[in-house]
Backbone as a ProteinNet text record, in pm:
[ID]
protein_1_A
[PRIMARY]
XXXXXXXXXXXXXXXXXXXXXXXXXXXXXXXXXXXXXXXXXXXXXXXXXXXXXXXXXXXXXXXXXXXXXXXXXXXXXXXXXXXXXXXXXXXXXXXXXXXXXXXXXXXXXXXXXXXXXXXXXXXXXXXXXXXXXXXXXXXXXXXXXXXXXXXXXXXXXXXXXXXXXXXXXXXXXXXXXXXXXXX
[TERTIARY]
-912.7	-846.1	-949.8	-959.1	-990.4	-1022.4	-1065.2	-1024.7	-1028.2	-957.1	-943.1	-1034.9	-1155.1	-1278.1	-1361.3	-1330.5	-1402	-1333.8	-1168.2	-1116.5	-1127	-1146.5	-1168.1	-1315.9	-1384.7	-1533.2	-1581.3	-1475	-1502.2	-1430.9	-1302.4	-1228.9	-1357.6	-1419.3	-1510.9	-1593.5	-1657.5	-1735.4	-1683.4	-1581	-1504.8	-1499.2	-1456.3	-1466.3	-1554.1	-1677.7	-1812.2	-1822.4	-1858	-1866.2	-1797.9	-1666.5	-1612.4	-1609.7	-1629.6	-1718.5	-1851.9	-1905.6	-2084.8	-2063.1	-1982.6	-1968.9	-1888.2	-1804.2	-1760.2	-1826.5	-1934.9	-2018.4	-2094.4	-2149.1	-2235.3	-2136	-2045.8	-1955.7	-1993.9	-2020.1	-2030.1	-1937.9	-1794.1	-1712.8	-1715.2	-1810.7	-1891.4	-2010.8	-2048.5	-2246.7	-2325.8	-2276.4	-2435.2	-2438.4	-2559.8	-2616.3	-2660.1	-2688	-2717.9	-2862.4	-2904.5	-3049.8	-3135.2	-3243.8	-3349.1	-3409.8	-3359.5	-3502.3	-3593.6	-3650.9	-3782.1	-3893.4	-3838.3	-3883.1	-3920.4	-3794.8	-3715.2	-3883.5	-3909.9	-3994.6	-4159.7	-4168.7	-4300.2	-4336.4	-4273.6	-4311	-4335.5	-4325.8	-4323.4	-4397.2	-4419.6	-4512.1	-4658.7	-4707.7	-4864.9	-4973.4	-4949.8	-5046.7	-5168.6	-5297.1	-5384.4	-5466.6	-5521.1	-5580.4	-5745	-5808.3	-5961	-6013.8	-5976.5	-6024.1	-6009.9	-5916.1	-5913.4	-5753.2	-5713.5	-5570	-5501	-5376.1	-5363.5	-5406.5	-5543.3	-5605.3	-5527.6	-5546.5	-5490.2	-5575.5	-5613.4	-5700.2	-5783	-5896.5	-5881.2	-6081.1	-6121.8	-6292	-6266.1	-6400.9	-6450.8	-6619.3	-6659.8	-6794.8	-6813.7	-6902.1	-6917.9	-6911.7	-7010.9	-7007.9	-6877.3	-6794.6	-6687	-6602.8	-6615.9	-6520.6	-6585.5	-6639.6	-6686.6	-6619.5	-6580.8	-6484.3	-6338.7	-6326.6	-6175.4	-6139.9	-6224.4	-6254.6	-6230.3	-6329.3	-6344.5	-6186.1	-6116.2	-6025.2	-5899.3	-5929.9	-5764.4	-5804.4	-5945.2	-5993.4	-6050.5	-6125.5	-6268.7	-6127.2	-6068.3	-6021.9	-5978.7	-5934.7	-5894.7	-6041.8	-6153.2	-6232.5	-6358.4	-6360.8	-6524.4	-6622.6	-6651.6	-6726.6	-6815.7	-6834.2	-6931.1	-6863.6	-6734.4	-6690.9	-6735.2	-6772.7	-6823.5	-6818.3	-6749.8	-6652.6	-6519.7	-6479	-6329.4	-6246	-6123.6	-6044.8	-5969.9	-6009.8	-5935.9	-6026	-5990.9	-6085.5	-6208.8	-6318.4	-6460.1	-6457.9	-6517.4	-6520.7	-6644.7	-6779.5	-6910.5	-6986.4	-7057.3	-7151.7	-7090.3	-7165.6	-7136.5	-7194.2	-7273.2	-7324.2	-7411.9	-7424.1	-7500.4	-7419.1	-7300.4	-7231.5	-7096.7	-7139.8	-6932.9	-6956.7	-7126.9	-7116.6	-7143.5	-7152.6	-7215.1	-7103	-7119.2	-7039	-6894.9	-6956.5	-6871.6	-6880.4	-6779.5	-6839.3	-6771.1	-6784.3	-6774.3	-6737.4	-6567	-6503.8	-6493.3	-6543.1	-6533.9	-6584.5	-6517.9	-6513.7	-6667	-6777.7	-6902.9	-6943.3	-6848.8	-6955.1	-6850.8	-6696.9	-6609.8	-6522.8	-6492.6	-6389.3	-6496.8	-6376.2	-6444.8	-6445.4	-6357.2	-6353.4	-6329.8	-6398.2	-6374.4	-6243	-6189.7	-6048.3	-5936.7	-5956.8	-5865.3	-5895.3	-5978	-6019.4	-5923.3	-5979.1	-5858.8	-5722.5	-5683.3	-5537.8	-5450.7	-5596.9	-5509.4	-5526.8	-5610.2	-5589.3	-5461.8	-5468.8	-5369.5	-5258.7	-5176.4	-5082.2	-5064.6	-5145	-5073.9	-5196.4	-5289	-5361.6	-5307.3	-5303.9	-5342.3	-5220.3	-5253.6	-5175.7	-5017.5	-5048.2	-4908.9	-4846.8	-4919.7	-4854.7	-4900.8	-4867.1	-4945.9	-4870.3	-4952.8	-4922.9	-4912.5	-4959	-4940	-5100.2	-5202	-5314.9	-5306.8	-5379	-5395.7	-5523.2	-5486.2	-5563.8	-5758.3	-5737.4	-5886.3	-5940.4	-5853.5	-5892.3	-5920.7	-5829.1	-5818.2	-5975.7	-5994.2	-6153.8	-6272.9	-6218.4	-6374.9	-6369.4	-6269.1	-6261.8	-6311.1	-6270.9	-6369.7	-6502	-6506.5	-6654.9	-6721	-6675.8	-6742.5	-6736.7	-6663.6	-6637.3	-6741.5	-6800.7	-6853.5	-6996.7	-6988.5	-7168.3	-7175.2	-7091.9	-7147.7	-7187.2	-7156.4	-7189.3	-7304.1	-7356.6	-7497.5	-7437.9	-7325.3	-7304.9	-7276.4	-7239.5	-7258.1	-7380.1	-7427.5	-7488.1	-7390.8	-7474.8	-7361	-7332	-7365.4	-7355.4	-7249.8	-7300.9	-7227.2	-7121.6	-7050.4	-6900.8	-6789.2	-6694.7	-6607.6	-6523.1	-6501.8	-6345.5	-6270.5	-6182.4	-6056.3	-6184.7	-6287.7	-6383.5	-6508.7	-6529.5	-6654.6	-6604.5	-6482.3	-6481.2	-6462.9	-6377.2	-6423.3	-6571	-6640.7	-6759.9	-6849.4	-6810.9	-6896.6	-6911.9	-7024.8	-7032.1	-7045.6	-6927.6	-6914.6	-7028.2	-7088.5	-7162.2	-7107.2	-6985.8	-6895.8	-6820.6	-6852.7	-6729.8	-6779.3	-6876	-6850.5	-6860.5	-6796.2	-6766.2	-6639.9	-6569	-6435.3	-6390.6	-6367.3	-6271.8	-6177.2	-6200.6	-6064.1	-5928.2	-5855.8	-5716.2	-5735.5	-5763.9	-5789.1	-5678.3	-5603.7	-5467.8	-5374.2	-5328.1	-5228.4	-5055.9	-4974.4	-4879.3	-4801.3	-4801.6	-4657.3	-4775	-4898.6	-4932.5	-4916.7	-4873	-4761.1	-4688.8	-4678.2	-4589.1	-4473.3	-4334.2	-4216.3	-4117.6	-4022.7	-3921.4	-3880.6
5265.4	5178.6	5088.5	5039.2	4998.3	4880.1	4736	4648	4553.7	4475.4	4394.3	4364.5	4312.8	4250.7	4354.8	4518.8	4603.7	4671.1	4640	4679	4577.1	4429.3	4368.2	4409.4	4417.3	4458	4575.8	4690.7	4789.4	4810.4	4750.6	4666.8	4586.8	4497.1	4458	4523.6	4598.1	4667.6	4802.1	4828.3	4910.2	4851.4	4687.7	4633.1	4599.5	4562	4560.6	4656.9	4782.2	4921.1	4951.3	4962.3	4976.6	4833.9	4754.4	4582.1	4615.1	4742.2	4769.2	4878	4995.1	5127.5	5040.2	4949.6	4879.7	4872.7	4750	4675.4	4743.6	4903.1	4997.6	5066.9	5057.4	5137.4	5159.6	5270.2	5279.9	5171	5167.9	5080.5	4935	4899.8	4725.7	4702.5	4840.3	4813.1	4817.7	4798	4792.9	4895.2	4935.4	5024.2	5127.1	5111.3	5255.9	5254.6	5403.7	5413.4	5382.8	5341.1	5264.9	5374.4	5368.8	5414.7	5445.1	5514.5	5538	5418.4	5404.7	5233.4	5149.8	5137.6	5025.7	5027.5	5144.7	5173.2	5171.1	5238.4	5212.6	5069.7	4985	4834.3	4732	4824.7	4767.7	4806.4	4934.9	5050.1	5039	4920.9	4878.2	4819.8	4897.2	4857.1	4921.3	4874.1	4930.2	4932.7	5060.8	5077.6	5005.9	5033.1	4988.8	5099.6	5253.1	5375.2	5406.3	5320.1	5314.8	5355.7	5406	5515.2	5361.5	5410.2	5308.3	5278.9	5283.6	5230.9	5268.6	5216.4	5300.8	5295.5	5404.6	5504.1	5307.3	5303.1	5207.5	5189.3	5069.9	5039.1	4917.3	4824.7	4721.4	4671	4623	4531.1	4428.8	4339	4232.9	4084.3	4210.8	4137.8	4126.2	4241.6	4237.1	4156.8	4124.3	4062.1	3884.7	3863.5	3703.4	3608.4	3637.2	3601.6	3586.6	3701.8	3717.1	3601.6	3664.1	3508.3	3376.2	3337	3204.9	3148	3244	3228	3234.5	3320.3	3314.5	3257.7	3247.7	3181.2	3018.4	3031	2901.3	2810.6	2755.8	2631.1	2604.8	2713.9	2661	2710.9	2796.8	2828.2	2866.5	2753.7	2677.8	2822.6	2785.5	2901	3013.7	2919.3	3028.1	3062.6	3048	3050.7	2982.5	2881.6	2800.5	2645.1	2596.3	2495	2488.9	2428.2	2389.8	2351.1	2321.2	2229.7	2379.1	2498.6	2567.4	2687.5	2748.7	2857.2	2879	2841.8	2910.1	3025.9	3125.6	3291.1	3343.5	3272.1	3301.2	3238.8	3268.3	3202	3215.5	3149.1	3111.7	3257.2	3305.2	3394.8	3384.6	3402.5	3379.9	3231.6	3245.2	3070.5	3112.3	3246.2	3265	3260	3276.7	3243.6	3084.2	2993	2869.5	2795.9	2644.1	2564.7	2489.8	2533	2558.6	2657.5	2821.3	2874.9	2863.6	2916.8	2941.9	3083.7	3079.1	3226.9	3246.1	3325.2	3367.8	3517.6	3549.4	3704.9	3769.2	3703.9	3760.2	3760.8	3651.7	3605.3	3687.6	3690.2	3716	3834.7	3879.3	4025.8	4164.9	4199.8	4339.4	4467.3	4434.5	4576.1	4545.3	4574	4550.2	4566.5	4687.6	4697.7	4611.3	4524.1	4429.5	4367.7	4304.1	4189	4253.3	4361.5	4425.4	4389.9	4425.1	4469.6	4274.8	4225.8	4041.7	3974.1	4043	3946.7	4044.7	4146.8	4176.3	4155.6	4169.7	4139.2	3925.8	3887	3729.5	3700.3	3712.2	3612.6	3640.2	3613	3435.8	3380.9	3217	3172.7	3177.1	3121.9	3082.1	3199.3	3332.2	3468.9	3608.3	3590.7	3649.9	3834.5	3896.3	4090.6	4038.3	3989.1	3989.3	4053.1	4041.2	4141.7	4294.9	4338.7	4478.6	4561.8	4651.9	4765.9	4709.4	4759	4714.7	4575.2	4450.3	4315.3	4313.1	4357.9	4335.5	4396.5	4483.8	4575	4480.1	4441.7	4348.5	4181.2	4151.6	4003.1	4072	4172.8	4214	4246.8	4306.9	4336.8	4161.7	4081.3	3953.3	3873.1	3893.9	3806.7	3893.7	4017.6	4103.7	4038.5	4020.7	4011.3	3901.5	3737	3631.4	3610	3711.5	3731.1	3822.5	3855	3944	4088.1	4138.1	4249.4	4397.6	4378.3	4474.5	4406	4499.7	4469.1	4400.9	4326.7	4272.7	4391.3	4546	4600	4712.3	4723.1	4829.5	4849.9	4981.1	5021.3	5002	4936.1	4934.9	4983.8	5099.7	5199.8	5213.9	5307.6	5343.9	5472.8	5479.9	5534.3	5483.6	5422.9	5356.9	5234.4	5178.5	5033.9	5059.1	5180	5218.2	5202.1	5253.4	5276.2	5183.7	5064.4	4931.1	4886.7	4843.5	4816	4653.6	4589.8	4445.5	4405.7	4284.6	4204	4214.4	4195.1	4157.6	4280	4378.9	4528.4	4568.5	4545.3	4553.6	4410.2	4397.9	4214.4	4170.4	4297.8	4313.1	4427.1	4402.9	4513.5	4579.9	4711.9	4833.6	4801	4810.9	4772.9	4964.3	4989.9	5163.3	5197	5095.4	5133.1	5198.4	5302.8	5415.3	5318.1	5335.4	5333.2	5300.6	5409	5458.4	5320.6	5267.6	5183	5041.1	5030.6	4840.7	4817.2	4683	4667.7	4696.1	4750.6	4770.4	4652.8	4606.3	4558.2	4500.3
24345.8	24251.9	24185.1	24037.1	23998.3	23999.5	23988.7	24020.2	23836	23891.1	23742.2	23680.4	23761.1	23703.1	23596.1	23715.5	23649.7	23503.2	23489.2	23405.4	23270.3	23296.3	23180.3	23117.5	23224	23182.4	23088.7	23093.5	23084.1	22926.2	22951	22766.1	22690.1	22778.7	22649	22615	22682	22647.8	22543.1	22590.9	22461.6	22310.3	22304.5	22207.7	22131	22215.8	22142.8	22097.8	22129.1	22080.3	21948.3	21955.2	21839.7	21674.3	21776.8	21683	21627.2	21674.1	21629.1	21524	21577.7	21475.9	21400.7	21350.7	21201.5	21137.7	21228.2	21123	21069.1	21107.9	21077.8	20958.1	20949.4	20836.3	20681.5	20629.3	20506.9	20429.8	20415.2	20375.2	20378.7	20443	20502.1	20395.2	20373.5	20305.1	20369.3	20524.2	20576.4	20657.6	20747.6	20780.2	20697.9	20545.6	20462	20468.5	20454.9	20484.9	20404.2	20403	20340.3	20236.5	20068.7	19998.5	19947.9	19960.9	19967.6	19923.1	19815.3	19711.4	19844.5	19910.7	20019.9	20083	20181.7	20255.1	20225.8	20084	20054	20047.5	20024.3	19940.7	20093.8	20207.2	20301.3	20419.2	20388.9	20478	20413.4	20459.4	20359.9	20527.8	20652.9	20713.7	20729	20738.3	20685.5	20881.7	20930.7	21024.6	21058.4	21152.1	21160.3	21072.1	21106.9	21043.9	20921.1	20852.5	20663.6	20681.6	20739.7	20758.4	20680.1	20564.6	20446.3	20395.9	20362.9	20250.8	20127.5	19984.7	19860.3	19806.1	19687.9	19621.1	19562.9	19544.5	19481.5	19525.9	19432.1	19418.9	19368.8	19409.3	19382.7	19417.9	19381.1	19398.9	19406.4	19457.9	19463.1	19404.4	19269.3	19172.5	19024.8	19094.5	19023	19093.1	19217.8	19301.6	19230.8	19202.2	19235.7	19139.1	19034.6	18962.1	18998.6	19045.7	19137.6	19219.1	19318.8	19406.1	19396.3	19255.7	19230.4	19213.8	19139.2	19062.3	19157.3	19251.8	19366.9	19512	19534.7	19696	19696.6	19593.5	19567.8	19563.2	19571	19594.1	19715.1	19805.1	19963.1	20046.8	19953.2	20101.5	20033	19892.8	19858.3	19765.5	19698.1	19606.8	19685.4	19795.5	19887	20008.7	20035.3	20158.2	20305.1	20267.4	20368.3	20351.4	20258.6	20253.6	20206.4	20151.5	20098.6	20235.2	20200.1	20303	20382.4	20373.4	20487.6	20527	20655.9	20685.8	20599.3	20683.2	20659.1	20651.1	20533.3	20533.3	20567.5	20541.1	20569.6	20688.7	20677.6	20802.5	20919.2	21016.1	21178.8	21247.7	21247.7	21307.4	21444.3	21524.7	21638	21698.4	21663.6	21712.2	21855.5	21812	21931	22069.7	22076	22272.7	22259.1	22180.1	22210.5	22218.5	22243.7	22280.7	22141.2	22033.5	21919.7	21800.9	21889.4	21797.6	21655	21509.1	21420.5	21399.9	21410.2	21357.8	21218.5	21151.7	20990.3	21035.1	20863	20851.3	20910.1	20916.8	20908.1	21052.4	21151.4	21285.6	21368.3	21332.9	21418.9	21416.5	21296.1	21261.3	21275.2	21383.2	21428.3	21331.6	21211	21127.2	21004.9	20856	20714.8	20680.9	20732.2	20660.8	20723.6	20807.3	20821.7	20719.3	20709	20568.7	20463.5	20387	20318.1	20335.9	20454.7	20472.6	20456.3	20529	20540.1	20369.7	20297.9	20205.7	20064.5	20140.3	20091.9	20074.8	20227.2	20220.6	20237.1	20222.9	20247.4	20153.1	20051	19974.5	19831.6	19748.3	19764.8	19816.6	19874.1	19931.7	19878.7	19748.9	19678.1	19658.4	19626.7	19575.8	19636.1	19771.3	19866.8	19813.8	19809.8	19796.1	19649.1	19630.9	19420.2	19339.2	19412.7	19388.3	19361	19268.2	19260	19345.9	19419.5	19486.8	19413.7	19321.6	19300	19297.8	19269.9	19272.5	19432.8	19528.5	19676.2	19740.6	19664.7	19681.4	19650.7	19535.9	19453.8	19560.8	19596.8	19661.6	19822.7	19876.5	19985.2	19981.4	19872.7	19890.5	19845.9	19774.1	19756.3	19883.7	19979.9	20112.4	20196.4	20190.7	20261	20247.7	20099.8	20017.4	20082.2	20054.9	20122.5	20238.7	20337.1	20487.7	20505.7	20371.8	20374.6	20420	20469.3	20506.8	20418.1	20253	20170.8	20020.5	19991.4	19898.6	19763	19634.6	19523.3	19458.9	19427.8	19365	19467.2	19585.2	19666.9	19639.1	19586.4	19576	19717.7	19728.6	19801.8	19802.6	19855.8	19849	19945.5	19953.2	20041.5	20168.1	20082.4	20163.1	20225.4	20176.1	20220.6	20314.9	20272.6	20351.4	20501.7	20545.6	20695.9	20763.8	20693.4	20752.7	20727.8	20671.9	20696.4	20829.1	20896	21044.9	20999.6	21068.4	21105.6	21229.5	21173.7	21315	21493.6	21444.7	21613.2	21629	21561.3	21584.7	21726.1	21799.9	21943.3	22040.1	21970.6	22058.5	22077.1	22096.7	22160.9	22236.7	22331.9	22464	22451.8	22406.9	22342.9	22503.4	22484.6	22588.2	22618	22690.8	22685.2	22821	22836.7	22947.3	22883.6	22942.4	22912.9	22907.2	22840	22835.9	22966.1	23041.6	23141	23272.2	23269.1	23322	23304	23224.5	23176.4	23219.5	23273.7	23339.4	23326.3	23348	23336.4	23290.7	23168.2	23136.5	23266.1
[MASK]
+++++++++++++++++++++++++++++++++++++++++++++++++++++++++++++++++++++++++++++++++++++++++++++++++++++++++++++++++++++++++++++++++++++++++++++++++++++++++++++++++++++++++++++++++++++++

């Protein structure tokens, strides 16, 4: 025999259920599938290995204008003043007693740089850059850290294979899955 507790339990849970397939109802609006538009405009993460990159080039010296014009007021013509995040310098500073994180002393891989000022710079109108402006303002954040030349092309190919200062100054997590701790 059943007992009551288990029979109210087993009603709500019926009710939720049929309270979830509603709200999922074509006739509601919601639950319809996302698309394609939906998905691309949102499917923009960019790997260490380039994987996302989009077709796209810039230089340094094409970037420095860019720059001036969407960075130089929060992070200083050279990236090493203005009132927010330092982008240059601090190199030889991360074992000492204050180090200095910027793109040059501390980020393990170029195409993050890419991928962050992509999607969130500029501040006020963050993903409002075009593929090649996003190229030319990396490769200008690259140059001030001495790490690409002013002329060097920056692409969806080349920016992988830029070697960052600190790209081994971090510990790959190389633990398998089914070894995490359990929920």
């Amino acid at each position: 025999m059943v007992s009551s507790r288990a029979t109210v339990a087993i009603a709500a849970l019926l009710c939720l259920t049929c309270a979830a397939a509603a709200a999922q109802s074509p006739a509601l609006g919601l639950g319809h599938p996302a698309s394609p538009e939906a998905v691309k405009a949102i499917d923009i993460d960019v790997l260490p290995d380039g994987r996302g990159l989009p077709p796209g080039h810039g230089t340094a010296a094409a970037g420095k204008p860019l720059y001036i014009a969407h960075c130089g007021a929060c992070h200083g013509a050279t990236g090493t003043e203005g009132p927010n995040d330092l982008l240059a310098g601090g190199r030889g500073t991360l074992t000492s007693a204050r180090p200095i994180k910027t793109v040059g002393s501390f980020w393990p891989y170029a195409t993050t740089l890419w991928d962050y000022i992509n999607r969130a710079m500029p501040y006020e109108q963050p993903h409002s850059l075009a593929a090649d402006d996003v190229y030319s303002i990396t490769a200008f954040v690259l140059f001030l850290n001495g790490i690409v030349g002013e002329r060097d092309v920056v692409s969806e190919t080349t920016l992988p294979l830029v070697k960052m200062p600190n790209q081994n100054g971090f510990v790959p997590d190389n633990r398998a899955n089914e070894n995490l701790p359990r929920r």
